[in-house]
DOBADREN-476994 format. One record per residue (C-alpha): residue in one letter; x, y negated, z. Coordinates in Angstrom, 2 decimals, decimal comma. Layout:
BEGIN
+---------+---------+---------+---------+
| residuo |      c1 |      c2 |      c3 |
+---------+---------+---------+---------+
|       A |       X |       Y |       Z |
...
+---------+---------+---------+---------+
//
This chain:
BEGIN
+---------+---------+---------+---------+
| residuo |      c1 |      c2 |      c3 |
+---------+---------+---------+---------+
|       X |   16,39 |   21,88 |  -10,26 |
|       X |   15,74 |   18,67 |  -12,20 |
|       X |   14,30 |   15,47 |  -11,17 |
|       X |   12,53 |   13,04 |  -13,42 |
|       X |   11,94 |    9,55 |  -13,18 |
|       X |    9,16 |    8,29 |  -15,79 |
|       X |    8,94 |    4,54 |  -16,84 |
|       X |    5,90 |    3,21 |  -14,65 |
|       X |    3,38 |    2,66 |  -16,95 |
|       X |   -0,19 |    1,23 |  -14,40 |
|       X |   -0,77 |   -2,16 |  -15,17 |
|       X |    1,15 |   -4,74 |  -13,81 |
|       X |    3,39 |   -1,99 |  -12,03 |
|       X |    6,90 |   -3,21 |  -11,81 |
|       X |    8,71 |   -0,74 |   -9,26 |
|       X |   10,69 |    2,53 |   -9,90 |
|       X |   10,82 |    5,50 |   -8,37 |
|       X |   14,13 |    5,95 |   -7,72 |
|       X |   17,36 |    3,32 |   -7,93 |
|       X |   20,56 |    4,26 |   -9,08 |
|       X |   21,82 |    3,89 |   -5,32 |
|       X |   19,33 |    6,94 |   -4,44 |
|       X |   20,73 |    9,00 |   -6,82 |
|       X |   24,18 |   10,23 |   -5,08 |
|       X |   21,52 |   11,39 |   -2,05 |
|       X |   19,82 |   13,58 |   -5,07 |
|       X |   23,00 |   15,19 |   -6,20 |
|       X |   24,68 |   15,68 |   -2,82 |
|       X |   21,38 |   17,94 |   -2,64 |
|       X |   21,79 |   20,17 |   -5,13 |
|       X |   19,81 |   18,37 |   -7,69 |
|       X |   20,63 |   16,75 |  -11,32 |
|       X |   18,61 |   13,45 |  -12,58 |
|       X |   17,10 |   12,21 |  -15,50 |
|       X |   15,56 |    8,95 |  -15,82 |
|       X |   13,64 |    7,92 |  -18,64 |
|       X |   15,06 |    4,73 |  -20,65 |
|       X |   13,97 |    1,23 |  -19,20 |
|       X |   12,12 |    3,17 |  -16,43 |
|       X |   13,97 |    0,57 |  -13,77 |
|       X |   13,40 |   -2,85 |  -16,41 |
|       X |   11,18 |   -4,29 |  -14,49 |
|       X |   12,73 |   -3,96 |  -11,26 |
|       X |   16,19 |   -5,15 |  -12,58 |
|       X |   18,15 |   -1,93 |  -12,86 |
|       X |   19,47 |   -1,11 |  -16,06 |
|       X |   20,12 |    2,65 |  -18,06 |
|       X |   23,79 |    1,89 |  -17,70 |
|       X |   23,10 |    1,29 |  -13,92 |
|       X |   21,49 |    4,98 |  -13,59 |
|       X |   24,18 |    6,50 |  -16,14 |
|       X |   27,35 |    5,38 |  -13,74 |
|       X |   25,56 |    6,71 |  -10,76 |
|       X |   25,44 |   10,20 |  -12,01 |
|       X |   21,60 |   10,35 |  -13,95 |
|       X |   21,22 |   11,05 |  -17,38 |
|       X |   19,08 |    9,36 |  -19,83 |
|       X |   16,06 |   10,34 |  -21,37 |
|       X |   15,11 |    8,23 |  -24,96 |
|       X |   11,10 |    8,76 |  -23,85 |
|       X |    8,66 |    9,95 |  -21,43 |
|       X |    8,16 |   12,78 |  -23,47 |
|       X |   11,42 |   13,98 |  -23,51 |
|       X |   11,53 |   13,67 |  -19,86 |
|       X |    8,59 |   15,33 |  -19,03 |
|       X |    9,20 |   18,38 |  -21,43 |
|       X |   12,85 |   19,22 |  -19,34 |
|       X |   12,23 |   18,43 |  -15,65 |
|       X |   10,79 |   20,63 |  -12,26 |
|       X |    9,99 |   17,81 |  -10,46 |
|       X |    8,57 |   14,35 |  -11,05 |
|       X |    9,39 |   11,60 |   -8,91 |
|       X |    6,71 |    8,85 |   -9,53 |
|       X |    5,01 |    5,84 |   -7,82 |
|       X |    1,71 |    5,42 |   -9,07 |
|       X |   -0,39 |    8,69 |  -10,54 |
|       X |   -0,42 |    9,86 |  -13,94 |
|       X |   -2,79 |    7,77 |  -16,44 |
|       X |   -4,46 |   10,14 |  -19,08 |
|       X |   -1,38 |    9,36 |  -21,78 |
|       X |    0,88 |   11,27 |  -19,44 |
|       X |   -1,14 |   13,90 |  -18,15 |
|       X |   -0,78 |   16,76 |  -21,16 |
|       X |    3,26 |   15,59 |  -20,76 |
|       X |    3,22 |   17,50 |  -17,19 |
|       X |    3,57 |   21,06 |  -17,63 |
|       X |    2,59 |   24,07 |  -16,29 |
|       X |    4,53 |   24,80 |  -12,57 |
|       X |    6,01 |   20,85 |  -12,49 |
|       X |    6,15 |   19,53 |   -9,18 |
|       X |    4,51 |   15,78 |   -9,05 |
|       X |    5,45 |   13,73 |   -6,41 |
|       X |    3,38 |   10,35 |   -6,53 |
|       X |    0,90 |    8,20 |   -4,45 |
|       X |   -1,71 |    9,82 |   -6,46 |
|       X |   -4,43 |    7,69 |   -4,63 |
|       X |   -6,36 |   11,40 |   -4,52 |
|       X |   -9,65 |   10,38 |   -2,87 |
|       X |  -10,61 |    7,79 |   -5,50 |
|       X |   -9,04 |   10,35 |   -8,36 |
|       X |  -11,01 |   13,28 |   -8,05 |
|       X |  -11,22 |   14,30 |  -11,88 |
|       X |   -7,84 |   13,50 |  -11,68 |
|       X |   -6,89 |   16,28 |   -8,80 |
|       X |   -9,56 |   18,81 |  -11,20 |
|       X |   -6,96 |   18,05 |  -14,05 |
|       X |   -3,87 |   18,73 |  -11,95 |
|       X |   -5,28 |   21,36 |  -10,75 |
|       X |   -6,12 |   22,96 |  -13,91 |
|       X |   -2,80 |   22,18 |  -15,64 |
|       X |   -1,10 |   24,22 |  -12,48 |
|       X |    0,92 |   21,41 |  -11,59 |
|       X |    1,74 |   21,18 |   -8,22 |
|       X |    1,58 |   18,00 |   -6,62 |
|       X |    2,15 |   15,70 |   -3,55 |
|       X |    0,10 |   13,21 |   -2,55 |
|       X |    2,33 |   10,48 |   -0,98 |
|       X |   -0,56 |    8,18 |    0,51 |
|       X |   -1,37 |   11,48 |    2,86 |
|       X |    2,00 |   11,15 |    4,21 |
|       X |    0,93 |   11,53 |    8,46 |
|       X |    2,17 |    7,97 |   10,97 |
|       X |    4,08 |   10,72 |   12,51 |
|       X |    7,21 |    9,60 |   14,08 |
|       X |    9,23 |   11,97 |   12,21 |
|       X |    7,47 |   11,30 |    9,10 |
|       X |    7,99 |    7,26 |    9,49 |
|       X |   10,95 |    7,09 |    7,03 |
|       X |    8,85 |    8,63 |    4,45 |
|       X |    5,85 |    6,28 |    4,77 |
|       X |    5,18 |    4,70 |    2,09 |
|       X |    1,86 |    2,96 |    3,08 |
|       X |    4,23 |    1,21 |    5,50 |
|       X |    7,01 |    0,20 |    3,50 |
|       X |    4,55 |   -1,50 |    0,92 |
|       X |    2,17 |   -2,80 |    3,44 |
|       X |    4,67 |   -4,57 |    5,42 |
|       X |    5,63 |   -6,11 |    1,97 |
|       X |    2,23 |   -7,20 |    0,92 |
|       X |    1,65 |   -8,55 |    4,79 |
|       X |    4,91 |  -11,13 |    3,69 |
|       X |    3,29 |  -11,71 |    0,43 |
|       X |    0,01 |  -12,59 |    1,75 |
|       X |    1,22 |  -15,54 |    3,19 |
|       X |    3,21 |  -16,68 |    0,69 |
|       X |    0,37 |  -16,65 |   -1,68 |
|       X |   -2,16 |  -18,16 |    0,80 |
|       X |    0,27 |  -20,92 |    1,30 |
|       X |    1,04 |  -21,90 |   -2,32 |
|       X |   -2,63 |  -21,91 |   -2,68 |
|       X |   -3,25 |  -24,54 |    0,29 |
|       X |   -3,62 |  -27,99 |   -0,28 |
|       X |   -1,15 |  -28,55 |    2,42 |
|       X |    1,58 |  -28,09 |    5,04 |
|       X |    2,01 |  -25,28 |    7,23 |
|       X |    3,83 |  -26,68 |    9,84 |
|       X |    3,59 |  -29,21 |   12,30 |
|       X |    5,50 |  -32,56 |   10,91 |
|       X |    6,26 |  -35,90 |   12,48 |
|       X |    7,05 |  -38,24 |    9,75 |
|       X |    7,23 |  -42,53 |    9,25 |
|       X |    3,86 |  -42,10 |    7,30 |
|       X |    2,46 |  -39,98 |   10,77 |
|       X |    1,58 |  -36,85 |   12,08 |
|       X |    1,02 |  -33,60 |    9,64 |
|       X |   -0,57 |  -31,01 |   12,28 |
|       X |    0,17 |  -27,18 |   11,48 |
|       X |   -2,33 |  -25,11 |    9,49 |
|       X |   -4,28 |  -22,89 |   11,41 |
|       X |   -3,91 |  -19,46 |   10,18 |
|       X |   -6,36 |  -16,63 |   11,23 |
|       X |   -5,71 |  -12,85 |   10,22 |
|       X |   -7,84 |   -9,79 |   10,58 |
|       X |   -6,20 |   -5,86 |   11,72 |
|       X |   -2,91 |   -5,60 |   13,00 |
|       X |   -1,61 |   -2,82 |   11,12 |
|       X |    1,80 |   -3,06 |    9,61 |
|       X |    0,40 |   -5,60 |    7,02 |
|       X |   -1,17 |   -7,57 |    9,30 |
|       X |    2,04 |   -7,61 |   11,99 |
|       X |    4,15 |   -8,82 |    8,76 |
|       X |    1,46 |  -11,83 |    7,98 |
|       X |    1,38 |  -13,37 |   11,38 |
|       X |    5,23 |  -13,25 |   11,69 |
|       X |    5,52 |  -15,01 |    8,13 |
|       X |    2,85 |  -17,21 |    9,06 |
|       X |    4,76 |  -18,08 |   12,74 |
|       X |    8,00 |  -18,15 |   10,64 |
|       X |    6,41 |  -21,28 |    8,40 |
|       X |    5,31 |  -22,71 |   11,86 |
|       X |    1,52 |  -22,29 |   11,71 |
|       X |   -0,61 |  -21,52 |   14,47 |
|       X |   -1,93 |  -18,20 |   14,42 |
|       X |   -4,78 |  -16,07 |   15,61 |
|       X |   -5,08 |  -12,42 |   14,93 |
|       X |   -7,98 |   -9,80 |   15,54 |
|       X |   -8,24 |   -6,01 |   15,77 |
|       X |  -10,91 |   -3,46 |   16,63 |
|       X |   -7,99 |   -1,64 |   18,67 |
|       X |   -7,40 |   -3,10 |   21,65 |
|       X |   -3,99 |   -1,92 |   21,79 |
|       X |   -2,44 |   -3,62 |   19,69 |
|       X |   -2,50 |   -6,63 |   21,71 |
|       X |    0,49 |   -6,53 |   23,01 |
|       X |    2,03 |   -5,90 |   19,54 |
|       X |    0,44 |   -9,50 |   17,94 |
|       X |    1,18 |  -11,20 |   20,97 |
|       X |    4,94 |  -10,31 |   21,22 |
|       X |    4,94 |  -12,22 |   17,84 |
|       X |    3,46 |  -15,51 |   19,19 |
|       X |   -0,16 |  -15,03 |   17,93 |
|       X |   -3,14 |  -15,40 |   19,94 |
|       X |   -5,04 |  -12,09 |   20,37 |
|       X |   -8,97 |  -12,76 |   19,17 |
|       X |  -11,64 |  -10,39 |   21,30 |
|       X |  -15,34 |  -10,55 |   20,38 |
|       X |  -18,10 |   -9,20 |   22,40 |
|       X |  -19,20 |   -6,06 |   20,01 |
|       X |  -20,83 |   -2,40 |   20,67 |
|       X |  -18,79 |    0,13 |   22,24 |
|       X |  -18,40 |    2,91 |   19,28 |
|       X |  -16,17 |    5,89 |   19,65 |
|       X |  -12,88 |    6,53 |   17,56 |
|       X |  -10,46 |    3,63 |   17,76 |
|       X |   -8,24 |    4,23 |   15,34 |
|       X |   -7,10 |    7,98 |   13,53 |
|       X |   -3,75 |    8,56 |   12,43 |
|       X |   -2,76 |    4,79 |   12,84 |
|       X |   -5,77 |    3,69 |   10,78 |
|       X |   -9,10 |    1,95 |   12,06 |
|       X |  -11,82 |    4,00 |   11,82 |
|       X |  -15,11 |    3,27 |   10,25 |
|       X |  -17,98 |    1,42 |   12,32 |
|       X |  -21,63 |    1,58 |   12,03 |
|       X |  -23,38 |   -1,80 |   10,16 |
|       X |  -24,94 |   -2,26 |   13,65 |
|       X |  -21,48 |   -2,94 |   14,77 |
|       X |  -20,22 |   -5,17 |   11,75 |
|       X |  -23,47 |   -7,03 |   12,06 |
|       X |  -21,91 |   -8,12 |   15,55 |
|       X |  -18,24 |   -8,76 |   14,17 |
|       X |  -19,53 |  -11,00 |   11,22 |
|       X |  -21,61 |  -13,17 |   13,66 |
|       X |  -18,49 |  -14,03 |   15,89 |
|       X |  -15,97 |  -13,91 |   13,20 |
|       X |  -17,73 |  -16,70 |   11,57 |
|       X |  -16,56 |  -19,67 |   14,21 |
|       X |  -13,47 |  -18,21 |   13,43 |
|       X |  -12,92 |  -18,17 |    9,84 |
|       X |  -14,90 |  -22,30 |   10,06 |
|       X |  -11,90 |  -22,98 |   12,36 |
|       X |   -9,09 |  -21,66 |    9,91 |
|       X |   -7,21 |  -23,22 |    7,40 |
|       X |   -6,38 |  -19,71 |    6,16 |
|       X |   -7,47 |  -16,55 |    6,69 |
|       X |   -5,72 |  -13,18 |    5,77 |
|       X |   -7,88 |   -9,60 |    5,48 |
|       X |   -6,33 |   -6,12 |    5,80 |
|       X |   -8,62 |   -3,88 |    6,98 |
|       X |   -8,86 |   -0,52 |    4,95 |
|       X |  -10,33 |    2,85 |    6,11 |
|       X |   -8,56 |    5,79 |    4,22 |
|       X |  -11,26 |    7,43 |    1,58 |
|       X |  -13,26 |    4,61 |    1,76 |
|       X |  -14,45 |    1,39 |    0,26 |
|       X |  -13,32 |   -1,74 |    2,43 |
|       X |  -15,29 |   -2,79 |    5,00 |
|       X |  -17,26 |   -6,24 |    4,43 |
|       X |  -16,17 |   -8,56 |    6,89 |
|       X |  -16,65 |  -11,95 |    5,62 |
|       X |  -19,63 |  -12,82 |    3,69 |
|       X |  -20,64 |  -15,47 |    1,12 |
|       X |  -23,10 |  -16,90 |    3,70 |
|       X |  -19,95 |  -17,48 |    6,04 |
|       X |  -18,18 |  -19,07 |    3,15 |
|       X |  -20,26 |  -21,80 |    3,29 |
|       X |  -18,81 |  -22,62 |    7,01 |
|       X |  -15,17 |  -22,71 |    6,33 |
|       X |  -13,46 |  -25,97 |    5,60 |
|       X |  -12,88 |  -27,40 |    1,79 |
|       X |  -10,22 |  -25,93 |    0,69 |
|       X |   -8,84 |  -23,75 |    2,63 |
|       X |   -7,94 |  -19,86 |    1,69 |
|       X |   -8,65 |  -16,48 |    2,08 |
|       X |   -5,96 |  -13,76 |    0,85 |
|       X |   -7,78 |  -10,26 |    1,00 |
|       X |   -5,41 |   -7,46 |    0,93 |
|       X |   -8,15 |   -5,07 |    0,92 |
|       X |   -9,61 |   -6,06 |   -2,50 |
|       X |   -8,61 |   -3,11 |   -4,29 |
|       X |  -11,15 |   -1,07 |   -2,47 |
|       X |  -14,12 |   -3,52 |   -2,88 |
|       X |  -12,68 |   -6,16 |   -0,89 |
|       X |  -13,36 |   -7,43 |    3,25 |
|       X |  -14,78 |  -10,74 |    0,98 |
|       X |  -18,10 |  -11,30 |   -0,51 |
|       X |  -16,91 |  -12,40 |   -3,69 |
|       X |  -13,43 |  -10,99 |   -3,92 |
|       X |  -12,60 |  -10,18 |   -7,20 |
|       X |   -9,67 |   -6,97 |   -7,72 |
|       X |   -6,40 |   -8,87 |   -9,66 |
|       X |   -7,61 |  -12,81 |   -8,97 |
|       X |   -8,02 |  -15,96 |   -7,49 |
|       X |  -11,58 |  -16,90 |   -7,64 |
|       X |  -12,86 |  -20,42 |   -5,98 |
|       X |  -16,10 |  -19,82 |   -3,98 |
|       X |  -18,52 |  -22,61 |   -2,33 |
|       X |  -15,05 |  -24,33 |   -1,82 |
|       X |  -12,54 |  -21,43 |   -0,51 |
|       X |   -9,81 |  -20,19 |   -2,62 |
|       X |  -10,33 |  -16,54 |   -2,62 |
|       X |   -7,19 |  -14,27 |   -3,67 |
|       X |   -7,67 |  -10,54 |   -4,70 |
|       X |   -4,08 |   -9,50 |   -5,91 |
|       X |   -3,46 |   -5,94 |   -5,46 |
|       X |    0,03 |   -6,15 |   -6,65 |
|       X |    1,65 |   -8,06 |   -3,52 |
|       X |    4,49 |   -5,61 |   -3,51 |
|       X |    5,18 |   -4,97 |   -7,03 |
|       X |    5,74 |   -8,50 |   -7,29 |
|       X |    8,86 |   -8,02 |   -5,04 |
|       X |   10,08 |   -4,81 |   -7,02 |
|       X |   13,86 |   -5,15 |   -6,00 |
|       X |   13,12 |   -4,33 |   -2,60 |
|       X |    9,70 |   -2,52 |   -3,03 |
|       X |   11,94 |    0,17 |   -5,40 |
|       X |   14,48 |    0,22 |   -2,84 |
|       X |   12,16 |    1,20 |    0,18 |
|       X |   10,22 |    3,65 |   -1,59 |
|       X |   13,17 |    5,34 |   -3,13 |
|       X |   14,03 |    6,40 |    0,83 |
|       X |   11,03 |    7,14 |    1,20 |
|       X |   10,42 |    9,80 |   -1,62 |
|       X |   13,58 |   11,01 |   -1,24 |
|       X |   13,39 |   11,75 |    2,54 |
|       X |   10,14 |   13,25 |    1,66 |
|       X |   11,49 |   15,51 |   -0,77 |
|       X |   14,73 |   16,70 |    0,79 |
|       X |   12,32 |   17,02 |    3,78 |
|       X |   11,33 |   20,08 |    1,78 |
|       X |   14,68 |   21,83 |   -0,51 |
|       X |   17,30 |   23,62 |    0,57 |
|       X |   20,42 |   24,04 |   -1,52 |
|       X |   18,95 |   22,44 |   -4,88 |
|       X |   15,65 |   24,28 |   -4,38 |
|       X |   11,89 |   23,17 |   -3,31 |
|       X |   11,08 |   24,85 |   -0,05 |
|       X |    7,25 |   24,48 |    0,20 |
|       X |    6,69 |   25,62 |    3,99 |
|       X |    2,62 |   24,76 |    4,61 |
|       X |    4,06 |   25,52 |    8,92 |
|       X |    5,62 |   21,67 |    8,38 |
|       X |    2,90 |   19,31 |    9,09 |
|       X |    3,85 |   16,76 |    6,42 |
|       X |    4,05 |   19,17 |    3,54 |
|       X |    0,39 |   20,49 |    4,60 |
|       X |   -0,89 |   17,15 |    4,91 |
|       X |    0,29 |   15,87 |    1,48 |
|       X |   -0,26 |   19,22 |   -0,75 |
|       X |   -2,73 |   18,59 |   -3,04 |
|       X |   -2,99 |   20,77 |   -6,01 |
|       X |   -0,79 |   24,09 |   -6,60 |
|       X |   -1,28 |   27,32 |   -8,38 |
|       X |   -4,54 |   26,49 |  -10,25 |
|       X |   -6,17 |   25,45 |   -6,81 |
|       X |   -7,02 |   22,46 |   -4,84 |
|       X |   -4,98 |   23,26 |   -1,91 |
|       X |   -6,19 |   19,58 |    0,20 |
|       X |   -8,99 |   20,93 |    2,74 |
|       X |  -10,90 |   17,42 |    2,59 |
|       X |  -10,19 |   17,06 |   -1,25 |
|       X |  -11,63 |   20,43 |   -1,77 |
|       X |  -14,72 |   19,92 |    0,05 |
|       X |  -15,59 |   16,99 |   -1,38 |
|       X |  -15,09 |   17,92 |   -5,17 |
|       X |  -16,74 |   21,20 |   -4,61 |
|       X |  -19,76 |   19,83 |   -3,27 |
|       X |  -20,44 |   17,73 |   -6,32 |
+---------+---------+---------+---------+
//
């Protein structure tokens, strides 16, 4: 069977699929490759790069689209490339599904077959093809990084001649994989950091990285986290968490947001009101902004200033590191896909738990349970 690898073509998407060092792993398989030309630019790997690892060259996307089985991608398809896939392709892609439903209709339609890649279970056999991981842990580093180029000052403690620079006090909210990458940046550039979480155990986890662990006093709710994810709490109980959180955030110098709910729009954890109680100058990063933001007043792509807070809303943290970004990903698409061939060949077995939680579309049909549901009932 052949593999494509399409140019990325979302805005400000810099990554690839698939670099040339992946390929050998592809062809060991059973598989040929064809990428498409300049398809690895923008993460600094070159045609001739792809060509001497074993790939061939296509001159365009739709050249590449018209010859392959299986398309290896990183964002989904944008309404240019959709009539490129045809009929029986296999698409392999963080398709972001739940916010794409006319999307999935058109996939389904077109009877491509296709993968889902942000459904991908926190499975411990499935951890070397998570991709959520891989690029949160890069946008936790990144988080910092931008928060402290934004802040008008040091982050660590310095004792100079001209006195005493105390270290920036840094306060970020979920320990997830991005947030367990921001406070060991932050510790790294000698701040002092504070960290929250809804889940109580991961305590130990923020604490093993020299951050205090933040508790409030909120309503007991059910669910503490599904599939590695917080869950979603009632307003009743965010009510509580923005009351408490706001001596917090007045205390911090900057403050980093990751809390995301799969399916749904961010939860609003900091408000404008609270805003107005933080310090001059000092920063919020919100790594949720994508999704409507944690911030009253995020804006998706920016850096707004707000009643005297820097507020940052990039949602392309990772593809602004697209060496690495490309190289993690390519691991973990590949590992996801061999997870499923034998000899060359797709081997679509629904009995494996990560193939039946990432099918989305195949044979005409919406083959995602939730997916289903929810379209149907429109």
């Amino acid at each position: 069977m052949l593999i494509g690898v399409p140019k990325e073509i979302f805005p400000s998407e810099n990554r690839v699929a698939l670099i040339p060092a992946g390929i050998q792993t592809l062809l060991n398989a059973g598989f040929e490759v064809v990428v498409q030309s300049g398809a690895g630019d923008k993460a600094h790997f070159g045609d001739d790069e792809y060509r001497n690892c074993g790939a061939s060259i296509a001159p365009d996307a739709a050249s590449l689209y018209g010859q392959v089985d299986i398309v290896l991608k990183i964002r989904q398809p944008l309404e240019q490339e959709l009539p490129l896939l045809k009929e029986g392709t296999t698409l392999i892609c963080m398709l972001d599904a739940w916010f794409n439903q006319p999307l999935v209709k058109q996939l389904a339609e077109r009877k491509v077959r296709s993968f889902a890649l942000e459904f991908i279970p926190r499975t411990t056999r499935a951890q070397s093809m998570d991709v959520l991981s891989s690029m949160g842990a890069i946008s936790g580093y990144r988080s910092v990084l931008a928060g402290a180029m934004a802040l008008p000052q040091y982050f660590p403690m310095l004792m100079t001649a001209a006195g005493t620079i105390h270290p920036a006090r840094v306060f970020i909210i979920g320990a997830g994989v991005a947030g367990l990458m921001a406070i060991s940046t932050a510790r790294r550039l000698g701040a002092v950091v504070e960290a929250y979480d809804t889940r109580a155990e991961v305590r130990e986890q923020v604490e093993s990285l020299g951050a205090k662990f933040v508790e409030f006093d909120l309503p007991q709710e059910q669910g503490g986290a599904t599939g590695g994810y917080a869950t979603q709490k009632s307003e009743e109980f965010y009510k509580a968490q923005r009351e408490q959180m706001t001596a917090k955030v007045s205390q911090a110098d900057l403050v980093i947001t990751t809390a995301a709910i799969p399916g749904k729009q961010s939860p609003r954890l900091i408000t404008k009101e609270m805003l107005h109680f933080m310090k001059k100058g000092s920063v919020i990063v919100d790594l949720a902004a994508e999704r409507g933001g944690n911030v009253e007043g995020t804006v998706a792509g920016e850096k707004v200033y707000l009643d005297g807070v820097t507020i940052i809303g990039y949602t392309d943290h990772h593809s602004r590191v697209p060496v690495h970004a490309s190289q993690l990903l390519t691991k973990n698409i590949s590992t996801f896909l061999l997870n499923m061939s034998k000899d060359g060949q797709l081997n679509v077995n629904m009995e494996d738990d990560i193939v039946a939680a990432t099918l989305v579309t195949e044979d005409g049909e919406i083959k995602h349970a939730g997916l289903k549901a929810l379209i149907e009932k429109e």
